[in-house]
TITOR-534678 format. One record per residue: residue number from 0; z, x, y of N, C-alpha, C in turn. Coordinates in nm, 3 decimals. Atoms other than C-alpha are relative to their C-alpha. Example, Ala and Ser with C-alpha at 12.3 -4.5 7.8 and 13.67 -1.06 7.14 Angstrom:
2
- k n_Z n_X n_Y ca_Z ca_X ca_Y c_Z c_X c_Y
- 0 0.000 0.089 -0.119 0.780 1.230 -0.450 0.000 0.090 0.120
- 1 -0.006 -0.082 -0.119 0.714 1.367 -0.106 0.073 -0.077 0.109
# end
This chain:
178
- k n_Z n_X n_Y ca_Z ca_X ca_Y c_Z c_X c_Y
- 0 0.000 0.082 -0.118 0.000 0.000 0.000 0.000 0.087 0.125
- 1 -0.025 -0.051 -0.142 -0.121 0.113 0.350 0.004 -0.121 0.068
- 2 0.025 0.147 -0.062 -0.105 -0.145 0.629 0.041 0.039 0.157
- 3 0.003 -0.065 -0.143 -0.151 -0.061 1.004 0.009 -0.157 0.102
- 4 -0.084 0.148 -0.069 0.034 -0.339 1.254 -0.039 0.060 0.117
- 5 -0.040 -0.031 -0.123 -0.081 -0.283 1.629 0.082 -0.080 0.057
- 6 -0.082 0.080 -0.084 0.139 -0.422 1.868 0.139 -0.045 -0.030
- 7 -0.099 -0.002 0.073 0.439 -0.450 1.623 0.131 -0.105 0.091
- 8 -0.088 0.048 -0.082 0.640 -0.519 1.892 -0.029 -0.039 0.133
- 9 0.097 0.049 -0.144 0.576 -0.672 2.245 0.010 0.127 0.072
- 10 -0.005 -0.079 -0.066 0.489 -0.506 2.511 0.118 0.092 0.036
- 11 -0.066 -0.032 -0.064 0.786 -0.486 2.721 0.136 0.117 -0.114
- 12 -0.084 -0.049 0.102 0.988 -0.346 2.379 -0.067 0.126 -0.019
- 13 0.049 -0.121 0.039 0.739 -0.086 2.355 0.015 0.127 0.114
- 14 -0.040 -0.054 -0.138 0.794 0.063 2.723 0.121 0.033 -0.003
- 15 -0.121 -0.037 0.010 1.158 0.061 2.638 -0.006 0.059 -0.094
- 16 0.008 -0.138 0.114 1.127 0.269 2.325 -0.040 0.113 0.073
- 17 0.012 -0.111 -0.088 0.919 0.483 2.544 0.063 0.076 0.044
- 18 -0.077 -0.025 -0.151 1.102 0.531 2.841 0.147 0.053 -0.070
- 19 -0.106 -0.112 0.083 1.440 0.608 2.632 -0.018 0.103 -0.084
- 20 0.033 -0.107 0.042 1.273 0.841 2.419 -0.045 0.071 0.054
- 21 0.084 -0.081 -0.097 1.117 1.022 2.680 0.089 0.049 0.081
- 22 -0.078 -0.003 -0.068 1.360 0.985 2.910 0.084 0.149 0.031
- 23 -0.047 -0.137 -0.091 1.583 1.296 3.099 0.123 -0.027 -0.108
- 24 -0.140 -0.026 0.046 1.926 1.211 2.892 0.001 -0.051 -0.174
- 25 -0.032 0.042 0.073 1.826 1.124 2.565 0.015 0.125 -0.094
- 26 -0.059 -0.157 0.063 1.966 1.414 2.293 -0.095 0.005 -0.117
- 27 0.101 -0.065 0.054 1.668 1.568 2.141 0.071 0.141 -0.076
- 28 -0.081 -0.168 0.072 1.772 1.868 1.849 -0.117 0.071 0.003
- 29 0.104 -0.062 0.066 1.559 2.164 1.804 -0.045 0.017 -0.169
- 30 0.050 -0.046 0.151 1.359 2.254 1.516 -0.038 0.077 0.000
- 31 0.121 -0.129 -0.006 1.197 2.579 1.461 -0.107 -0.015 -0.110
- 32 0.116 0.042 0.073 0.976 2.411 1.193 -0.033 -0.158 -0.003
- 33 -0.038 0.208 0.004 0.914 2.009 1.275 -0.070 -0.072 -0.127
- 34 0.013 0.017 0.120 0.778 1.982 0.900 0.060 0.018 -0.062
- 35 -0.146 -0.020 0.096 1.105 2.054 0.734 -0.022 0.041 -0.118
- 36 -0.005 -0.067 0.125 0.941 2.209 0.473 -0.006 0.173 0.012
- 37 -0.034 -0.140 0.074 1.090 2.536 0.354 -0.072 0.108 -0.020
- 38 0.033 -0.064 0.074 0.871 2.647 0.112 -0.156 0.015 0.073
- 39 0.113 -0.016 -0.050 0.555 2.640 0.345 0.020 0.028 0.179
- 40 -0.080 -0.056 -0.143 0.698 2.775 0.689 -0.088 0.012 0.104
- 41 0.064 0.000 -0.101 0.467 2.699 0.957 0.019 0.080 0.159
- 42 -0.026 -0.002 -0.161 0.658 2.802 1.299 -0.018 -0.075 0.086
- 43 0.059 0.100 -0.072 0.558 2.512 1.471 0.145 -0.117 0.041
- 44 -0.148 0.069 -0.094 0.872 2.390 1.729 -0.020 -0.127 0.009
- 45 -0.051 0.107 -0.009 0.975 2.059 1.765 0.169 -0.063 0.064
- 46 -0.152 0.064 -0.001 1.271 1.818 1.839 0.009 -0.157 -0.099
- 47 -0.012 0.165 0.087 1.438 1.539 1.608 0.114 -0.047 0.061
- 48 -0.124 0.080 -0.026 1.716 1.289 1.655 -0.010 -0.083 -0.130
- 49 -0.013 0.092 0.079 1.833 1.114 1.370 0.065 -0.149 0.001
- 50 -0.020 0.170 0.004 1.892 0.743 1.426 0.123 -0.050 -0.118
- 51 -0.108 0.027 0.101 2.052 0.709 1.096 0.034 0.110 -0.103
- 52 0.022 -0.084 0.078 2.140 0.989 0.875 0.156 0.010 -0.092
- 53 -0.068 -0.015 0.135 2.352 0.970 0.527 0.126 -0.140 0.049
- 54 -0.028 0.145 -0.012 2.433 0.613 0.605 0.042 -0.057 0.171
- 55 -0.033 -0.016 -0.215 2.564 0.647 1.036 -0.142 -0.009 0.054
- 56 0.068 0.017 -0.116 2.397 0.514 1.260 0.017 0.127 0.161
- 57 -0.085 -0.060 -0.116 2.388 0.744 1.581 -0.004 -0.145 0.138
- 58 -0.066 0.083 -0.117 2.493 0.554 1.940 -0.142 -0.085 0.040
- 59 0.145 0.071 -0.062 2.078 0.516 2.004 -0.034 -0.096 -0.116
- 60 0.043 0.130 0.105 2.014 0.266 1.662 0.001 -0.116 0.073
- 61 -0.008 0.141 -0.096 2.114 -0.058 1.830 -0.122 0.011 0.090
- 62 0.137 0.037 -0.105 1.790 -0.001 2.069 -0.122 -0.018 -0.060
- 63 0.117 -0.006 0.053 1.537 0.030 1.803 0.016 -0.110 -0.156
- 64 -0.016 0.088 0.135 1.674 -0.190 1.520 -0.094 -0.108 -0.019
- 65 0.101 0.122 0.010 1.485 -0.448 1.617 -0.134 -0.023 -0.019
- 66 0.083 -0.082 0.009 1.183 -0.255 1.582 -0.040 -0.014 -0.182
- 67 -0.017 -0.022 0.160 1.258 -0.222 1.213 0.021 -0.113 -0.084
- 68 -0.025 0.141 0.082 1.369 -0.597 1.138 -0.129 -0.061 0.028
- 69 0.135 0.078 -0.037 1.031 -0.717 1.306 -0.060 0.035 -0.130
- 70 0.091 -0.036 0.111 0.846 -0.488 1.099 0.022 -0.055 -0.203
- 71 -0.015 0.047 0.182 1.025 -0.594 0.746 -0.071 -0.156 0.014
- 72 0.029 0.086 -0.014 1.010 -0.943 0.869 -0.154 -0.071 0.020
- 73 0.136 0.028 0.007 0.617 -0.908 0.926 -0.050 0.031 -0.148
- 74 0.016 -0.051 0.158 0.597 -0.731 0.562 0.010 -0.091 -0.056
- 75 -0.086 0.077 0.079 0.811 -1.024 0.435 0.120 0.070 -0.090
- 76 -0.067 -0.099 0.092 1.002 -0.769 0.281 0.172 -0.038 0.076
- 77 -0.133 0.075 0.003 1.360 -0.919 0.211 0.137 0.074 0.006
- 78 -0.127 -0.098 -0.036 1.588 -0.629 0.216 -0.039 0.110 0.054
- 79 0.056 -0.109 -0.078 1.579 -0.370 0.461 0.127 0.038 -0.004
- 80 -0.071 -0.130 0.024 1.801 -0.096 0.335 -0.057 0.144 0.054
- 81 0.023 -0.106 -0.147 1.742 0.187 0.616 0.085 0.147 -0.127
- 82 -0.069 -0.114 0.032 1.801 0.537 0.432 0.023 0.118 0.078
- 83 0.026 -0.034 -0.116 1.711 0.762 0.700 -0.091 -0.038 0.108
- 84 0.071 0.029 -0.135 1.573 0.690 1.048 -0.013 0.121 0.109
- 85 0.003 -0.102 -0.115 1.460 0.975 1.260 -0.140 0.013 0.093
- 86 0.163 -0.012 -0.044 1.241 1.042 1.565 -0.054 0.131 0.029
- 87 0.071 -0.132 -0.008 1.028 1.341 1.581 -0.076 0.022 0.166
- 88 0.040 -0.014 -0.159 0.934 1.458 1.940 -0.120 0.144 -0.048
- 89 0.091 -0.106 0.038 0.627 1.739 1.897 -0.076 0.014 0.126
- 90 0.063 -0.024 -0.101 0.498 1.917 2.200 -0.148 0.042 -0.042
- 91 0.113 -0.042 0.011 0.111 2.020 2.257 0.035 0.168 -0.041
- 92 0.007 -0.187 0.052 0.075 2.372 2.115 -0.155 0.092 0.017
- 93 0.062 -0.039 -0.028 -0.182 2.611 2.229 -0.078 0.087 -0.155
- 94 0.062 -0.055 0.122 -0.393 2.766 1.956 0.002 0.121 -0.060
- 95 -0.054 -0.074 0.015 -0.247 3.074 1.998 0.085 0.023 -0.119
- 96 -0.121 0.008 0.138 0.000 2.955 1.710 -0.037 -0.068 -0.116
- 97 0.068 0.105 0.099 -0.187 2.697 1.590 -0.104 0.105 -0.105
- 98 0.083 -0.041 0.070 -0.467 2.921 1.457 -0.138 -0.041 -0.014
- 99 0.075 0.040 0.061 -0.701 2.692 1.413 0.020 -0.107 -0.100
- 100 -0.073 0.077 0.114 -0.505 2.538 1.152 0.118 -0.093 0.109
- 101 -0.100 0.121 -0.095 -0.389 2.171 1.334 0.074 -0.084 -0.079
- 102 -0.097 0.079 0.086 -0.249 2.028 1.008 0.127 0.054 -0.040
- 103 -0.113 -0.044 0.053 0.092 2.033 0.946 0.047 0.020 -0.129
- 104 -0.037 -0.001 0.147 0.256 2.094 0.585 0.035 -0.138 0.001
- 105 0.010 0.195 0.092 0.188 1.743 0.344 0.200 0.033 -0.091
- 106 -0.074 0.027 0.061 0.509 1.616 0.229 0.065 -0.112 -0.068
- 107 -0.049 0.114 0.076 0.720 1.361 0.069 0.114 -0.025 0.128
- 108 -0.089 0.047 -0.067 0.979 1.237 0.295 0.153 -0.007 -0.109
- 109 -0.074 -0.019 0.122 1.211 1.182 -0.053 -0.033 -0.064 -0.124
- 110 0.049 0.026 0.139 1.193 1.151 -0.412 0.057 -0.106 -0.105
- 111 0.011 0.154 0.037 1.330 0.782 -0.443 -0.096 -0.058 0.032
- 112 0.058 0.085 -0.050 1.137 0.509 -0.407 0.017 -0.062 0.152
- 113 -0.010 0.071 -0.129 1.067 0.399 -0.069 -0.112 -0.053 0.050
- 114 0.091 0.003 -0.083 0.865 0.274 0.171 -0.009 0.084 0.152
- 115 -0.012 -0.121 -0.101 0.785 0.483 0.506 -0.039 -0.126 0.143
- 116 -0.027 0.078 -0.106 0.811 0.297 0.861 -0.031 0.101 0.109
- 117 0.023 -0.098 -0.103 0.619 0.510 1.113 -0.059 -0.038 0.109
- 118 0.008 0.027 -0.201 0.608 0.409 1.523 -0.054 0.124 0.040
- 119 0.050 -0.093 -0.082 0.396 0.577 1.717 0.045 -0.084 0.158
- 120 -0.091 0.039 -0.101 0.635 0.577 2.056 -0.164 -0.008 0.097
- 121 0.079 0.017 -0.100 0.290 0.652 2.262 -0.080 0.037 -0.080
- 122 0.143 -0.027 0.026 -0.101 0.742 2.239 0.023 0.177 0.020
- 123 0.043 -0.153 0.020 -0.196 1.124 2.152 -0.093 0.026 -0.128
- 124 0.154 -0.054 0.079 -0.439 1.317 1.961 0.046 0.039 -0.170
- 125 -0.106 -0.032 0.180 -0.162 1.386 1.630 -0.001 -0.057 -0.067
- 126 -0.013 0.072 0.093 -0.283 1.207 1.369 0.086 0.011 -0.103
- 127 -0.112 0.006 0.139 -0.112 1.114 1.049 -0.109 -0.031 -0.130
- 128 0.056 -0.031 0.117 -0.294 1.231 0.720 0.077 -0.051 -0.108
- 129 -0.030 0.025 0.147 -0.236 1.033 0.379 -0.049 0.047 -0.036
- 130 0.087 -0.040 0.141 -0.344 1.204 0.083 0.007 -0.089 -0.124
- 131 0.062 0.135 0.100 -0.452 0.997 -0.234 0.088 0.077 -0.112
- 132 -0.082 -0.034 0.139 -0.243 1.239 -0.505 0.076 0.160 0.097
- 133 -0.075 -0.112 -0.063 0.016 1.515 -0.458 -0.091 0.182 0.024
- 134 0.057 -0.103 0.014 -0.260 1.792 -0.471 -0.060 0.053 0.192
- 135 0.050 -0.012 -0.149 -0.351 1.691 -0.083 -0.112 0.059 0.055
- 136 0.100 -0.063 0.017 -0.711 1.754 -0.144 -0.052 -0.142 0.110
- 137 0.065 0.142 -0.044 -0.815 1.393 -0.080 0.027 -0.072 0.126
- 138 -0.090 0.115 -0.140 -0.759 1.184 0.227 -0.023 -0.106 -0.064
- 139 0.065 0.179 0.024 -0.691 0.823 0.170 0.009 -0.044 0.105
- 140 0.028 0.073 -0.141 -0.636 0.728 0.527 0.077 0.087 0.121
- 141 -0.043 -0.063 -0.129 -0.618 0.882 0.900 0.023 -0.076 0.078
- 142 -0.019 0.090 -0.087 -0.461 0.693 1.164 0.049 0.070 0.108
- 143 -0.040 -0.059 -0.127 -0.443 0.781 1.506 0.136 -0.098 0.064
- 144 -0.147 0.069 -0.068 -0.108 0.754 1.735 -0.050 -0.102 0.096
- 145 0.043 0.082 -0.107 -0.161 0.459 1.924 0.188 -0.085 0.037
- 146 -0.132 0.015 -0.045 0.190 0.320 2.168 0.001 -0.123 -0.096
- 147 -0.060 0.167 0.014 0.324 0.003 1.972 -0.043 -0.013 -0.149
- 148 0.054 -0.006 0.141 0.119 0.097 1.623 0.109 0.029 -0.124
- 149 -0.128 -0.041 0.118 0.351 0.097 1.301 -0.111 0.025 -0.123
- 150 0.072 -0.040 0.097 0.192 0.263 0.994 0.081 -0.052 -0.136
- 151 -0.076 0.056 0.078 0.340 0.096 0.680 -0.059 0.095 -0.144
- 152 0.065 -0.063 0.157 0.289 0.292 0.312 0.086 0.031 -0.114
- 153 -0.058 -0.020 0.129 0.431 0.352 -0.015 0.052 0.159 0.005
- 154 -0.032 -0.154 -0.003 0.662 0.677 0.018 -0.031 0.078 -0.062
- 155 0.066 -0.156 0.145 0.523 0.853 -0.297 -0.138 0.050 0.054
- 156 0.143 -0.083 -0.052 0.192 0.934 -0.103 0.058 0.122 0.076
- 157 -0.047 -0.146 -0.103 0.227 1.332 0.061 -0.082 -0.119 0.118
- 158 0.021 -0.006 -0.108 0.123 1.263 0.403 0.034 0.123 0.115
- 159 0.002 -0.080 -0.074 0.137 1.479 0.711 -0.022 -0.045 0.127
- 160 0.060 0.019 -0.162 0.074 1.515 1.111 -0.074 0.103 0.028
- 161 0.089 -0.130 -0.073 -0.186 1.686 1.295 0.088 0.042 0.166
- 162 -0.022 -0.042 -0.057 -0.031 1.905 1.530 -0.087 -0.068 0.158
- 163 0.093 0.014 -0.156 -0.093 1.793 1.961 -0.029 0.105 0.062
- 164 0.034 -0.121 -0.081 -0.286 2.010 2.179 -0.006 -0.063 0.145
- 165 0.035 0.058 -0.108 -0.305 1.804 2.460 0.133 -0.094 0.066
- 166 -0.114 0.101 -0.029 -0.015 1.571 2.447 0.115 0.007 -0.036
- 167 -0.111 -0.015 0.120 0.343 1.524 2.339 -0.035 -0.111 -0.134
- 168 -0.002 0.081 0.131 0.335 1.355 1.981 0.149 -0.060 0.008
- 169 -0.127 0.033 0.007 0.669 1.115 1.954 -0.037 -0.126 -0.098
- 170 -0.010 0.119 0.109 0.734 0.893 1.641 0.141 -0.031 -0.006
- 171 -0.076 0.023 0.071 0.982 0.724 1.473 -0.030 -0.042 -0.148
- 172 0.000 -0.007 0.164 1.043 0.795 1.122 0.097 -0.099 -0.072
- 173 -0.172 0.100 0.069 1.251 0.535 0.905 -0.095 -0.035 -0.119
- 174 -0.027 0.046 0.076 1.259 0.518 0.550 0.076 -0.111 -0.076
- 175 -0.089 0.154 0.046 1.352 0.203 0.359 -0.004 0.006 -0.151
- 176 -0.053 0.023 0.101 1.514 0.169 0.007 -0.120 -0.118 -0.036
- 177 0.120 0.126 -0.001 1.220 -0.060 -0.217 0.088 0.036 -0.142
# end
């Protein structure tokens, strides 16, 4: 299952996701790899905030929850068990680092069953690469960041982001218990 929702949420809900994620006081962590994978070590900086992490909510959840009940509630999907929720902030990067090479390392998010819940906070050039089997040869679908777009898919697909050169990239990530 892929399934691409524009507009997810109204307007005025999408401007407020924005605008607090963007915003001058909201608490952005570093990353020195914003692919969290290890075993394939890119260098490629970032910032996260985790929303929910090993069952806590942090203080910012309450602004985006609703975000996340729309979306089950458009799924129909009857229990929305939240395992982690995080948003990824990714600046433009000059090619200097990039290489040439704008894809980030394909991963799994985790190795329960889930589904994957991915907001694109605004428009930029950082797509999001499914692959069709864990070998990440194949594409099964590219979707560009568009503000208010939710990407819906079956967590066992690798997927990935294409690195921005132009823009900041800002999502929200939230896994759900299936």
């Amino acid at each position: 299952m892929i399934k691409v929702i524009d507009n997810i949420i109204k307007k005025e809900d999408q401007e407020y996701i924005k605008n607090l994620l963007l915003g001058r006081h909201f608490p952005w962590f570093y990353l020195d790899n914003v692919s969290l994978e290890e075993d394939t070590y890119q260098g490629r900086p970032g910032l996260s905030h985790y929303f929910i992490l090993d069952g806590r909510p942090s203080q910012h959840f309450k602004y985006i929850k609703n975000l996340l009940t729309t979306t089950a509630r458009k799924i129909k999907l009857k229990d929305l068990t939240v395992v982690q929720c995080r948003g990824f902030l990714q600046l433009p990067l000059s090619n200097n680092i990039l290489k040439d090479d704008y894809v980030d390392s394909a991963h799994t998010d985790m190795v329960e069953k889930h589904l994957v819940f991915l907001y694109y906070v605004i428009d930029n050039e950082g797509e999001t690469i499914i692959y069709k089997d864990e070998k990440c040869v194949e594409i099964k679908k590219k979707v560009k960041p568009k503000q208010g777009r939710m990407l819906i898919f079956n967590g066992k697909y690798w997927h990935t982001s294409c690195q921005p050169t132009k823009n900041v990239r800002c999502i929200i990530n939230t896994d759900i218990r299936i």
